[in-house]
C-alpha positions as CSV (number, residue, x, y, z in Angstrom):
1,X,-3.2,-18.3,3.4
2,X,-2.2,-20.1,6.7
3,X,1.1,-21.2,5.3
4,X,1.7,-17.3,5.1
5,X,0.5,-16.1,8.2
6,X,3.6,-15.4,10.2
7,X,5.1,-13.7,7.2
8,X,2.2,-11.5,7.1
9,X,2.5,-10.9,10.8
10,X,5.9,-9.9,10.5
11,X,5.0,-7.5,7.8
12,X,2.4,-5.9,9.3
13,X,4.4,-5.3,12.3
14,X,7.2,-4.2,10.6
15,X,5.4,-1.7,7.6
16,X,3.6,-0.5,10.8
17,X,6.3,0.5,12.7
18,X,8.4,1.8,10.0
19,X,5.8,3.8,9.6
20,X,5.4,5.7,12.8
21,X,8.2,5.3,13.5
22,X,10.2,6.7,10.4
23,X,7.9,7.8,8.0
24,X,5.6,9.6,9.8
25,X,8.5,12.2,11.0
26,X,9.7,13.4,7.3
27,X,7.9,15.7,5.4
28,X,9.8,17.3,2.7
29,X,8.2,20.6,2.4
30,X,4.9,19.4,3.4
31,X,4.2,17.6,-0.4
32,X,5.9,14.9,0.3
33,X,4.8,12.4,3.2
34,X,5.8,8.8,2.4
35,X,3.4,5.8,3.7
36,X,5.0,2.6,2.9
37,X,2.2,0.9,4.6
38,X,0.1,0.2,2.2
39,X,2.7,-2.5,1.1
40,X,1.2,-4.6,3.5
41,X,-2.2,-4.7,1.5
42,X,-0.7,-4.8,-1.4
43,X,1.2,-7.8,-1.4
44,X,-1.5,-10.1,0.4
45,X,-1.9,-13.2,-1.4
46,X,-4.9,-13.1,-4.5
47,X,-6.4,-15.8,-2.4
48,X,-7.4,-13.5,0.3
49,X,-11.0,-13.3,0.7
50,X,-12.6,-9.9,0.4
51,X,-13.8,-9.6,4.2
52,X,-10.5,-10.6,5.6
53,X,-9.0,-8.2,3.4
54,X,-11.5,-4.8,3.9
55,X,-10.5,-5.9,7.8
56,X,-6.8,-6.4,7.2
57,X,-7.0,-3.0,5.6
58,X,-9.1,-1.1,8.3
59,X,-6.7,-2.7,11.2
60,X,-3.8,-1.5,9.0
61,X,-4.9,2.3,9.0
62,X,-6.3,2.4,12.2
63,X,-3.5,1.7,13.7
64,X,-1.2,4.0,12.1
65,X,-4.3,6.7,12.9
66,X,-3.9,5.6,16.7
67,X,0.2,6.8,16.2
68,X,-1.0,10.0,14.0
69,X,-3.6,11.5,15.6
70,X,-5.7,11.1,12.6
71,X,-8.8,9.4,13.4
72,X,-10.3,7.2,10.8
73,X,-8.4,8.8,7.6
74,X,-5.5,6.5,7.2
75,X,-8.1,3.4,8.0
76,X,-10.8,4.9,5.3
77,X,-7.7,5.1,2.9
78,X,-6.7,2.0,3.3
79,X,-10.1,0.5,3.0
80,X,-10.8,2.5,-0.2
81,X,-7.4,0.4,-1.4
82,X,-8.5,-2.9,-0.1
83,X,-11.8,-2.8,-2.0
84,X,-9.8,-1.4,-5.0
85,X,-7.7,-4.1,-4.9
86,X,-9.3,-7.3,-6.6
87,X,-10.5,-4.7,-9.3
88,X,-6.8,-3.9,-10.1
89,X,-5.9,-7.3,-9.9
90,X,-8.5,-8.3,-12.6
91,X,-7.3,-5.1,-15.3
92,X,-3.7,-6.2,-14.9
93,X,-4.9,-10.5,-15.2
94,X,-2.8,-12.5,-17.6
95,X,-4.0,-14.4,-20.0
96,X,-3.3,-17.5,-18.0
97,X,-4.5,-16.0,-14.6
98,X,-2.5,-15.4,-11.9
99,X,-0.2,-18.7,-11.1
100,X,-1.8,-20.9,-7.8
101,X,0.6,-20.2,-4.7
102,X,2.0,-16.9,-5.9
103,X,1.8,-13.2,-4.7
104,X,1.5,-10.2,-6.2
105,X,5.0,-9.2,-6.0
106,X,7.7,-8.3,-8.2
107,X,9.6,-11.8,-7.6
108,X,6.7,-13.2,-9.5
109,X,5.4,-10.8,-11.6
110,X,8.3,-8.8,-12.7
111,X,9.0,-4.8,-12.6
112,X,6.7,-3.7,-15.1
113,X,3.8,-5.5,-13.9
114,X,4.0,-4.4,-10.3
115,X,5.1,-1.2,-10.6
116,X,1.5,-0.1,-13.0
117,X,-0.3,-2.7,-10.2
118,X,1.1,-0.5,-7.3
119,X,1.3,2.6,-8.6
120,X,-2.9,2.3,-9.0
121,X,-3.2,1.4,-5.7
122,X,-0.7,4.0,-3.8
123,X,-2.3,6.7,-6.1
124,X,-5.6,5.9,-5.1
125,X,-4.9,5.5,-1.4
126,X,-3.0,9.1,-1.6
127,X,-5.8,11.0,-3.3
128,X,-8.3,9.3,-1.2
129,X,-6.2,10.2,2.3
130,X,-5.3,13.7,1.3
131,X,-8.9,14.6,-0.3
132,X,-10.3,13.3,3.4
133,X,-7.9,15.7,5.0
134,X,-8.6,18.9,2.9
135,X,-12.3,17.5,2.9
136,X,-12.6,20.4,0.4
137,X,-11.5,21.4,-3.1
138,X,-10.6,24.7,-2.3
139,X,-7.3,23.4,-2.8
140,X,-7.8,20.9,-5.4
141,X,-4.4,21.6,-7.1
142,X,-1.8,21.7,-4.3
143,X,-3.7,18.7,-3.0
144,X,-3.6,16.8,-6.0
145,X,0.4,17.9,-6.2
146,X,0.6,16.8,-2.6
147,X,-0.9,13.1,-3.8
148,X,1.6,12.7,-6.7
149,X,4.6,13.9,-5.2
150,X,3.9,11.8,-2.4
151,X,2.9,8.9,-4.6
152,X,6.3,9.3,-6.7
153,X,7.9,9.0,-3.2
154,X,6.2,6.4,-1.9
155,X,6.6,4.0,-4.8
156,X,10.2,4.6,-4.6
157,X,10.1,3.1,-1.2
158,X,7.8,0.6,-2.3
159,X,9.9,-0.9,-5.6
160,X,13.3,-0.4,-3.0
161,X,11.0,-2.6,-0.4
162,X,10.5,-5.5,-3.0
163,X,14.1,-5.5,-4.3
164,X,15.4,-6.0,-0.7
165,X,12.4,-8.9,-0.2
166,X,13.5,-10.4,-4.0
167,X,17.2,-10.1,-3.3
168,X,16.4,-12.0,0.2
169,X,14.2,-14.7,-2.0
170,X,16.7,-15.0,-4.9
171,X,20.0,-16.2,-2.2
172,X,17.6,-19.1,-0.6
């Protein structure tokens, strides 16, 4: 985990501000709203302890609830996805476990794999985040819409992310 740490500084940082930056300004007919931040949580290292990560993941959302205006629903989201995560990890297990010194990325684990691995997690964090903001089902159908749509969106930006990071990795 220490041998990662400045890459997972610069990600942070960089998700982050991409984020408020970018993301947080389009809203495509106010069903689509992209957070690419969750790729941060995502792509920790398996060997991350559960503490660090449920802190990682609160850090993560609160800050991009300090540049929002939304306080505490980004960092409940991404909490609900950093507790989610080892669970998701251990439905999509090889047979062979995960390889020692690997992450879950699509350099390692291939398309397939990391695209049902995210999707899971990005759905999750969206119905979560968008239930909390409704906080009723009044709405339940354009909510849900509002989760997918987004989710379709996000994971777009997501598998685009990891092809830029695998391109990177594959000219070293």
């Amino acid at each position: 985990m220490i041998s990662y740490l400045p890459r997972y500084l610069f990600n942070f940082v960089f998700f982050t501000l991409i984020q408020v930056l970018v993301l947080n300004n389009i809203q495509l007919s106010g069903y689509v709203n992209p957070y690419l931040y969750v790729l941060f949580i995502i792509t920790l290292p398996f060997e991350t302890p559960g503490w660090l990560l449920l802190l990682l993941g609160f850090t993560s959302g609160m800050v991009v609830d300090l540049f929002s205006n939304t306080p505490g629903m980004h960092a409940s989201a991404t909490v609900f996805v950093s507790f989610l995560r080892p669970y998701v990890l251990r439905l999509f297990a090889p047979r062979e476990e995960y390889q020692p010194g690997t992450i879950p990325t699509m350099a390692y684990y291939g398309l397939g794999w990391f695209f049902r691995y995210a999707a899971i997690l990005v759905l999750g964090h969206h119905l979560f985040l968008f239930f909390i903001e409704v906080f009723s089902l009044t709405h339940f159908f354009s909510t849900l819409l509002r989760a997918l749509s987004s989710t379709v969106f996000t994971l777009l930006l997501i598998i685009v992310a990891q092809l830029f990071s695998q391109g990177k990795k594959q000219g070293r």
